[in-house]
C-alpha positions as CSV (number, residue, x, y, z in Angstrom):
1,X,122.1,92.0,123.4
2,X,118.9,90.7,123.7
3,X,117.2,94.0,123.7
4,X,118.7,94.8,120.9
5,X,117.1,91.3,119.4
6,X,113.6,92.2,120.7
7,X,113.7,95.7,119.7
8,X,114.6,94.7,115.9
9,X,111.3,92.2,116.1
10,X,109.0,94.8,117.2
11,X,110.3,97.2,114.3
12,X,110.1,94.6,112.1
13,X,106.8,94.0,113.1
14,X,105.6,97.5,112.9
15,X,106.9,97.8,109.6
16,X,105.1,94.2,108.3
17,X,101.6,95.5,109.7
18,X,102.1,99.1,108.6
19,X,100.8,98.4,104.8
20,X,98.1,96.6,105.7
21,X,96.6,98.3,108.7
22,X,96.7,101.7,106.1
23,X,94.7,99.5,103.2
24,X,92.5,97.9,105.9
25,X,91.7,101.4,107.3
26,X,90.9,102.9,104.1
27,X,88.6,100.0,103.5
28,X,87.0,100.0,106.3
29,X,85.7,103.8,105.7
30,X,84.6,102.5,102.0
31,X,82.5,99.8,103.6
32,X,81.5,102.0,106.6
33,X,79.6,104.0,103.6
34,X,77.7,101.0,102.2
35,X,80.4,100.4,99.4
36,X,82.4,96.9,98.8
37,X,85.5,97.7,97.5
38,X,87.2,94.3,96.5
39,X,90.0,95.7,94.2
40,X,92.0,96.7,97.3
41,X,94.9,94.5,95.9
42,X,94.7,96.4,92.6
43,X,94.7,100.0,94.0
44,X,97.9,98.8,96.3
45,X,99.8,98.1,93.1
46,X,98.9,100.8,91.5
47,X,100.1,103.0,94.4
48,X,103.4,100.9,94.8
49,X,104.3,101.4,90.5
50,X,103.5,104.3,90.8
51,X,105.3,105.7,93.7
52,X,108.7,103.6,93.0
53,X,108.5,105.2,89.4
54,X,107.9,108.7,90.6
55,X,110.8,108.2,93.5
56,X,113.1,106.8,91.1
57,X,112.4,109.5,88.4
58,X,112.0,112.2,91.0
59,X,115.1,111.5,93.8
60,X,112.3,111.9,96.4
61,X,110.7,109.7,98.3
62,X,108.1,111.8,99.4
63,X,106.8,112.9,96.0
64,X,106.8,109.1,95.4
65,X,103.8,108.9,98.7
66,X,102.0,111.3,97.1
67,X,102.1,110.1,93.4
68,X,100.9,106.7,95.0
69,X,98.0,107.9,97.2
70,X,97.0,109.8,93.8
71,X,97.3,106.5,92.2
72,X,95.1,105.0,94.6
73,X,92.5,107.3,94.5
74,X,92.7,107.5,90.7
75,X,92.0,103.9,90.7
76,X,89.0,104.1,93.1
77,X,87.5,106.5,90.9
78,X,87.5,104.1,88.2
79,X,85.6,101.7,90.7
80,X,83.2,105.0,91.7
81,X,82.3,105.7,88.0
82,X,81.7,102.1,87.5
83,X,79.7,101.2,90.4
84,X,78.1,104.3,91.8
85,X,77.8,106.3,88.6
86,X,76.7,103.6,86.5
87,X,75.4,101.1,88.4
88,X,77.9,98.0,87.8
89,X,78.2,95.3,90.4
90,X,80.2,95.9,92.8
91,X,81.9,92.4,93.6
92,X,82.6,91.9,89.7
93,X,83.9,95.7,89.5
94,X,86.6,95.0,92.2
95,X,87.8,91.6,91.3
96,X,87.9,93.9,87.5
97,X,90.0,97.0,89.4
98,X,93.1,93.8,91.2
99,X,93.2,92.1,87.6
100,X,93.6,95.7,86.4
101,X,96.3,96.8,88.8
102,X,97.8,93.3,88.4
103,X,98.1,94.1,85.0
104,X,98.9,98.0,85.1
105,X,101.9,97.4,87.7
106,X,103.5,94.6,85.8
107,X,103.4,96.7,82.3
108,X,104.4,100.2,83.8
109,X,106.9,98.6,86.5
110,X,108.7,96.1,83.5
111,X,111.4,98.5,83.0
112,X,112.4,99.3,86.9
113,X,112.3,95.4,87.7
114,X,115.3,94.8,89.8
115,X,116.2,98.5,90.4
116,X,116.6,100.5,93.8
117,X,116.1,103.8,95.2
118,X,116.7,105.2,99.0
119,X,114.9,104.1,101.6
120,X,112.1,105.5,103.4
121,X,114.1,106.2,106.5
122,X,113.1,107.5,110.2
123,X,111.5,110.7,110.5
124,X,113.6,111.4,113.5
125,X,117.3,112.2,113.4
126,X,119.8,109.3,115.1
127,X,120.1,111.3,118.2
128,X,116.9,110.5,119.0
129,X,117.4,106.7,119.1
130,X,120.7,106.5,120.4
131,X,119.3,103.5,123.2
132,X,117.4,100.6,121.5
133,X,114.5,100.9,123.7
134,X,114.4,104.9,122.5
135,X,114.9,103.5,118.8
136,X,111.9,101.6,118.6
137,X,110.1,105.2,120.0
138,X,111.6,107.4,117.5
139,X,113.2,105.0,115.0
140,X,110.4,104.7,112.6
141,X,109.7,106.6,109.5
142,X,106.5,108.7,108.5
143,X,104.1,106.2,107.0
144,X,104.5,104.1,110.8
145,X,103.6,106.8,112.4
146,X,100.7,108.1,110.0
147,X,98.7,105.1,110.1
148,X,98.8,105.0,113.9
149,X,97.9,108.9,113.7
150,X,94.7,107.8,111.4
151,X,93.9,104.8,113.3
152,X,92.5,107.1,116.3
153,X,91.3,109.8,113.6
154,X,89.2,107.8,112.1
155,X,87.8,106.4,115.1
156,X,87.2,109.8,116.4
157,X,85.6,110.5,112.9
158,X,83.0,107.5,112.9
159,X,82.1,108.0,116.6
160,X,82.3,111.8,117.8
161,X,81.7,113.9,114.7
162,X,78.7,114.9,112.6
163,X,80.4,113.7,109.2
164,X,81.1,110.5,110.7
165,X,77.3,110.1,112.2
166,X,76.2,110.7,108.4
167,X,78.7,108.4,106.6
168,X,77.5,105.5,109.0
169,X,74.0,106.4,108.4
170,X,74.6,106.2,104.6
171,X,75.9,102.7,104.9
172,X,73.0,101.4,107.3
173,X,70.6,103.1,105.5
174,X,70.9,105.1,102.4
175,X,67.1,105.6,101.8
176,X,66.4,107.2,105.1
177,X,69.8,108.9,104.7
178,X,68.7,110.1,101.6
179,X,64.8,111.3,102.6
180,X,66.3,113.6,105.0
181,X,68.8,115.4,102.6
182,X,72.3,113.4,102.6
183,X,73.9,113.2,98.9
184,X,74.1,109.5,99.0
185,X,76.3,108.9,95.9
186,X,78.4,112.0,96.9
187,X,79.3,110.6,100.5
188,X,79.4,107.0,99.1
189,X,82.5,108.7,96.8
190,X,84.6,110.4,99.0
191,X,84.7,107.8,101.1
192,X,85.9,105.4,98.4
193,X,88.3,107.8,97.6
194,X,89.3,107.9,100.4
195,X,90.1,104.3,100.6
196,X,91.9,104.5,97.9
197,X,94.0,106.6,98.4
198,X,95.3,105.0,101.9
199,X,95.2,101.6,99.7
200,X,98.0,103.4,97.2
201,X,99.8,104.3,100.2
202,X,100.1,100.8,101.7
203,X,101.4,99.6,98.2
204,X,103.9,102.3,98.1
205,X,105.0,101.0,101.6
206,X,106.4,97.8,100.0
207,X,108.5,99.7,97.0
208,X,109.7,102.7,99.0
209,X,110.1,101.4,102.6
210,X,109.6,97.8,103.1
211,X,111.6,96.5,99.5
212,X,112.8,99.6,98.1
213,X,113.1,97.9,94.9
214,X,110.4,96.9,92.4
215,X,109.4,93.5,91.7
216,X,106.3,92.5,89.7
217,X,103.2,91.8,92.0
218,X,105.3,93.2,94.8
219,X,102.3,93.1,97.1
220,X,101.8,89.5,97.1
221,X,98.0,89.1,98.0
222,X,98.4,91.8,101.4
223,X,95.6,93.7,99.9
224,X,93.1,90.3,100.3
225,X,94.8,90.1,103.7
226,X,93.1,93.7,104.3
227,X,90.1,93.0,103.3
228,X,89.5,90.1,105.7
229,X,90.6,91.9,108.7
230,X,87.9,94.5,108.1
231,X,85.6,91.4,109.0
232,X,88.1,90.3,111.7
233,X,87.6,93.6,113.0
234,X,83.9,93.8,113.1
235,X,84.5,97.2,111.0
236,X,86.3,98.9,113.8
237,X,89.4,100.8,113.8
238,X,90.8,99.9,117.0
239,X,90.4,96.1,116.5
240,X,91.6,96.7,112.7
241,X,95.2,97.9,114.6
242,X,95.1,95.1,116.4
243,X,94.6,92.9,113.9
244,X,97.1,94.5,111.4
245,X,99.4,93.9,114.5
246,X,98.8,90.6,114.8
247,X,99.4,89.4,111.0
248,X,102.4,91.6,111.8
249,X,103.9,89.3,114.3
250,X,102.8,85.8,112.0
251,X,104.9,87.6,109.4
252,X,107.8,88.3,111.1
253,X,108.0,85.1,112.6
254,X,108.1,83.8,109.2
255,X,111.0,86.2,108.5
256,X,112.7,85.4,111.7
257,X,112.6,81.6,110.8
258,X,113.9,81.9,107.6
259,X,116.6,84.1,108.5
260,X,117.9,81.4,112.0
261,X,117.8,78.8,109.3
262,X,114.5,77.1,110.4
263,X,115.0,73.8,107.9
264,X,112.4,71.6,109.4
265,X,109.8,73.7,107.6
266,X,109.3,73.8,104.1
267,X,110.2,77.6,103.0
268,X,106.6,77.2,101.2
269,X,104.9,76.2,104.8
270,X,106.4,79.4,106.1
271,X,105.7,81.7,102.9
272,X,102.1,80.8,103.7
273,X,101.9,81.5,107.6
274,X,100.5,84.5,107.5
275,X,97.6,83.6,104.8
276,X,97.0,80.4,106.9
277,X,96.2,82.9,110.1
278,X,94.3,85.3,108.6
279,X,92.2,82.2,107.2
280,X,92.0,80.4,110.8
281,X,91.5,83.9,112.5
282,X,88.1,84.5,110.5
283,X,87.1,80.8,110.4
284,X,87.4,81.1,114.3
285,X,85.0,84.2,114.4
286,X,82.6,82.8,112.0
287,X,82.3,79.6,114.4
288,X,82.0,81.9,117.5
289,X,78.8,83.1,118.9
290,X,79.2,87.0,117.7
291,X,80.6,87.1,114.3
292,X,82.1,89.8,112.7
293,X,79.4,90.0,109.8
294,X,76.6,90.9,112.0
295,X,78.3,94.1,112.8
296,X,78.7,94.8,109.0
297,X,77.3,97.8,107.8
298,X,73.4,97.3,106.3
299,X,73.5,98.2,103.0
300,X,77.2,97.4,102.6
301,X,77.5,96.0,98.6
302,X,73.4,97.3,97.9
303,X,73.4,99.7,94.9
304,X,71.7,103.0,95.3
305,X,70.2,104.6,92.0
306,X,71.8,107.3,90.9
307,X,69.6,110.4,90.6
């Protein structure tokens, strides 16, 4: 019995940091280029409308992930054209792109408020997970999996390969980058759509896995919770799993309370746990003696002129 209680926390807590370990990871290869994306929120609703409304249309789940990561990246064009392309600033442009996906998500997603689809289920079939300890191996569905996959590909990407060497050299510095032959603005793109498009599929998460049902700002603030642990994780993907991991477990002890009938805290005081973390977590780091903002990328949130 009390592996069967342990294993349904840890796979409760895989699937809490799942979302935002894929929008934090998409950020953090946006801000590894010198961009600062700040509409992650927005681009996560955008992916979640748009996948639940694709998978409700559709039947299928899986054209609903793709519809969303399309969503995503559709969105972070918006922010390209706006920012790279035509020089807007970027902090105003992505607090524009959340109010935008705030209000795109609640005027697309009014008609499917309070409607359900199938769940995202496990990628392997029951046999596999016949034991509990085996079920919280093979007892998770695709997305879980993925964003563990990317975690160590794009590690592998930023340290070992050439593409990665010249995306980090972008964001440190863009004019040397650029005097030796690197398409700034180019690199500077895919990598923000890149970041979108893992931001739509961490909002799809919530409608097709998580709550396969939508609900208007389904998302509740996760994407501002993925922004901050870029910083927590001094833009590295290793300690940006961690991390993830971590608001994982502050969330599903929230859940856990709620659902043994914890009554000597306010439901509020446990609704805001996982906020209160992430906010003690950074305020922690910013008091230590290495802070997570001097490993920030140089020229992270400088404009480069468009040629």
């Amino acid at each position: 019995m009390t592996s069967v209680i342990l294993v349904s926390i840890f796979m409760t807590l895989a699937a809490a940091a799942t979302p935002i370990l894929l929008a934090g990871l998409g950020e953090l290869v946006t801000e590894k280029a010198g961009v600062l994306n700040l509409g992650v929120e927005g681009m996560m609703l955008c992916g979640a409308v748009t996948g639940f409304a694709v998978a409700y249309g559709s039947g299928s789940v899986t054209l609903g992930l793709v519809a969303a990561a399309l969503a995503g990246l559709l969105a972070a064009m918006i922010f390209a054209l706006l920012t790279l392309g035509l020089g807007a600033n970027q902090v105003a442009t992505g607090l524009a792109l959340t109010i935008f996906g705030v209000g795109v998500s609640s005027l697309f997603g009014a008609g499917f408020v309070g409607r359900t689809i199938h769940r995202l289920g496990p990628i392997f079939p029951a046999d596999f997970a016949t034991h509990p300890w085996l079920r919280l191996v093979f007892g998770h569905d695709a997305l879980i999996y993925l964003s563990l996959l990317l975690v160590l590909g794009v590690s592998l990407f930023l340290r070992r390969t050439r593409a990665g060497l010249i995306l980090r050299a972008v964001g440190e510095n863009a004019d040397s980058a650029h005097a030796i032959g690197y398409r700034v603005l180019a690199i500077r793109t895919a990598a923000t759509a890149f970041g979108g498009a893992l931001a739509g599929l961490g909002g799809a998460y919530f409608s097709l896995a998580l709550t396969p049902m939508w609900a208007d700002r389904l998302t509740a603030g996760r994407g501002w919770i993925a922004l901050a642990l870029v910083v927590f994780a001094a833009w590295r993907p290793g300690r940006l799993l961690l991390g993830a991991y971590l608001f994982g477990a502050v969330a599903t002890f929230e859940l856990q309370a709620k659902a043994a009938g914890v009554n000597w805290i306010a439901p509020e005081v446990l609704a805001m746990t996982p906020y209160l973390a992430t906010i003690v977590v950074l305020t922690m780091m910013s008091l230590g003696k290495r802070t997570g903002g001097r490993n920030a990328p140089s020229c992270l949130g400088k404009p480069f002129p468009a040629s």
